[in-house]
N, C-alpha and C positions, 0 to 999 in steps of 0.2 A: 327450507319452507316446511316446518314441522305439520302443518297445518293441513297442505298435498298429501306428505306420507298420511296423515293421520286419517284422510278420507280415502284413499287409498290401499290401505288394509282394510277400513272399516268394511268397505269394499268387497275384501278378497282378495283381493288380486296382487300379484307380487309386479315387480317394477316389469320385467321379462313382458309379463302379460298386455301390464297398460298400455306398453310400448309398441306391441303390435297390433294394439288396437287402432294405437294412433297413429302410427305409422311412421314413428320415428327409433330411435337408440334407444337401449336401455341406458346407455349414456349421456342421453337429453334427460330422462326421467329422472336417473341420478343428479343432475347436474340440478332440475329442477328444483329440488328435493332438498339437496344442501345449499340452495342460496347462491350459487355458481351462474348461473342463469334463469331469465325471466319466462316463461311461457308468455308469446304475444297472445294477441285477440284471438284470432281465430283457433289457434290452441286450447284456450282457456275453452271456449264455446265448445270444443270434442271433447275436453278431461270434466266437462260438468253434466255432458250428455252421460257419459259411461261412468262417472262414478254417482247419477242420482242426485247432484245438487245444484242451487242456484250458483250463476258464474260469479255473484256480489261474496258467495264461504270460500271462494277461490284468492289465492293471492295478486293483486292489481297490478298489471305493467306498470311502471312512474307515470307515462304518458296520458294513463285512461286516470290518474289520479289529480294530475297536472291540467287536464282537460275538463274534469268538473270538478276544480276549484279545492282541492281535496291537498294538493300538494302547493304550497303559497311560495316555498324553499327555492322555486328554480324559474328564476326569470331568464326569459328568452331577447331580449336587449341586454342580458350581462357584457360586459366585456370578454369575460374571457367563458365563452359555455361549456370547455372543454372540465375546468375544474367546480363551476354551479354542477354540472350533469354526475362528476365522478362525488359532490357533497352531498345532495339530493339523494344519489343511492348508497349514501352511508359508506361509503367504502375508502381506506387510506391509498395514499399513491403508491406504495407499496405493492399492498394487494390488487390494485386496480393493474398497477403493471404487472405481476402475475398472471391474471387472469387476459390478460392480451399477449401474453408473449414478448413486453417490451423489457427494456432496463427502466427502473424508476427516475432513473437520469432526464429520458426521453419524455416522463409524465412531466417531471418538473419545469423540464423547453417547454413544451407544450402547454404549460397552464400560466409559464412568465412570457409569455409572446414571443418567443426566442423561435420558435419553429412551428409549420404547420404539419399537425397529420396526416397520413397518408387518405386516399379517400377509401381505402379496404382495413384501416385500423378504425375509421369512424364508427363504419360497418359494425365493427368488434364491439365498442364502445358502445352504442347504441343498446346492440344484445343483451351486454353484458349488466346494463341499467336499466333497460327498459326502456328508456328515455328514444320513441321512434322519430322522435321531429328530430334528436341530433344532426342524422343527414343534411338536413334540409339548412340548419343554421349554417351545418361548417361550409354548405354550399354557398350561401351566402357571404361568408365570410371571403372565401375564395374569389369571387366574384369583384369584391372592394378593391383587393391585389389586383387580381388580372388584368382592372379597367387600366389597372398605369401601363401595363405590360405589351397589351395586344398591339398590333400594326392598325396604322390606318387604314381600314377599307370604308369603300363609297356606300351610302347606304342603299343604292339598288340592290347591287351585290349584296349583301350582309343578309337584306330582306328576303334575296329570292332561294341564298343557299339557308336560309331558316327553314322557308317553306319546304325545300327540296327535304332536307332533316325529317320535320315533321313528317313529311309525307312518308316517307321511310317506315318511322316509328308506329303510325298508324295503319300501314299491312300489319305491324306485328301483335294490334290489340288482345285477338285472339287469344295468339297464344300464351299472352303476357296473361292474360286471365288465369285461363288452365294450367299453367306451371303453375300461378298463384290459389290456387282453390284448395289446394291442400297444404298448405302457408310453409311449404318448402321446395327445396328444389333438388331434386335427386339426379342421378348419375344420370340418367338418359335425357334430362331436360337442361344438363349444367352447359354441353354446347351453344345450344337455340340460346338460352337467358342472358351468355356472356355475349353473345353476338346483338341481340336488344339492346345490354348496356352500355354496348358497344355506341349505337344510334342513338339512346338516350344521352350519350354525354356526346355528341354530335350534336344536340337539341341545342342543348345547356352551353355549347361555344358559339354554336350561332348567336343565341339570341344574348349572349353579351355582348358579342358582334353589331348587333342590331342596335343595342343599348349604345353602346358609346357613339355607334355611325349619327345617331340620332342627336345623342347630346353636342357633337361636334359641330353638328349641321344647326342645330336650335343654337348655340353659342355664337355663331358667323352671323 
């Protein structure tokens, strides 16, 4: 992102510096920098505070482009969103498996239906395009699968261990906020956040628990 560096010196400031403004690596800023990685929102909102410009001279996550209409390239009913999301950010299978750590092999499963990604390489993916709904599709996606998969349960059951989930996840508001206010998650917060997503995907079993108790019961 020529564009970062370029306001970035204009600036003064060497990578070293911004980065500890913002509270992250000189290896996010690098990364930034050469197009390796997106600065989300809340990022963009610190690097325009501290370098003196509007967040519109900044480079746009796909997502904040895809959301007002700016980006047309990536429909979110594609069939396959794994290869829309890696086309949208310009990037070949190749490099796109680089930059995750996969073999190109595994891009290719992945984008011919042959296999589904893990949900800590979506993670990657998402980063690595900008593209922050990813999550939320592959969750989807998973969801289509799992309804053939899961066991029958009765839907009191299903209902009341939702609730119980939820209720879980909402002691953890709090602190799901504060890890999140400075739009990472550092060493002394990575316990508490794995332990939330721990109960958030407790949420997400339940309530397709719920989903199919219900469809089975409307079907009878």
């Amino acid at each position: 992102m020529d564009e970062l560096k370029r306001l970035r010196e204009a600036a003064g400031l060497s990578q070293v510096q911004l980065a500890l403004r913002l509270g992250v690596s000189q290896g996010t800023v690098a990364n930034w920098e050469r197009g390796f990685r997106v600065p989300q929102t809340g990022s963009l909102i610190k690097i325009a505070s501290i370098l003196g410009c509007g967040v519109d001279a900044l480079p746009q996550p796909v997502t904040i482009q895809y959301l007002t209409g700016r980006c047309a390239s990536m429909d979110k009913d594609a069939r396959n969103i794994y290869k829309n999301a890696r086309q949208t950010a310009g990037l070949t299978q190749e490099r796109w498996a680089e930059l995750l750590g996969i073999s190109p092999d595994s891009v290719r499963r992945y984008e011919a239906g042959a296999m589904l990604p893990s949900d800590e390489t979506v993670l990657m993916m998402a980063e690595t395009t900008g593209i922050l709904v990813l999550p939320l599709w592959h969750l989807r996606a998973k969801s289509a699968i799992a309804e053939d998969m899961l066991p029958d349960v009765p839907l009191p059951q299903a209902v009341l261990k939702l609730l119980t989930s939820v209720k879980a996840v909402s002691g953890s508001i709090d602190n799901l906020i504060q890890i999140a206010s400075d739009g990472m998650v550092d060493n002394r917060e990575e316990a508490l956040f794995e332990e939330i997503a721990g109960d958030l995907d407790d949420v997400i079993q339940a309530a397709i628990a719920v989903k199919c108790a219900g469809g089975a019961r409307h079907a009878e």
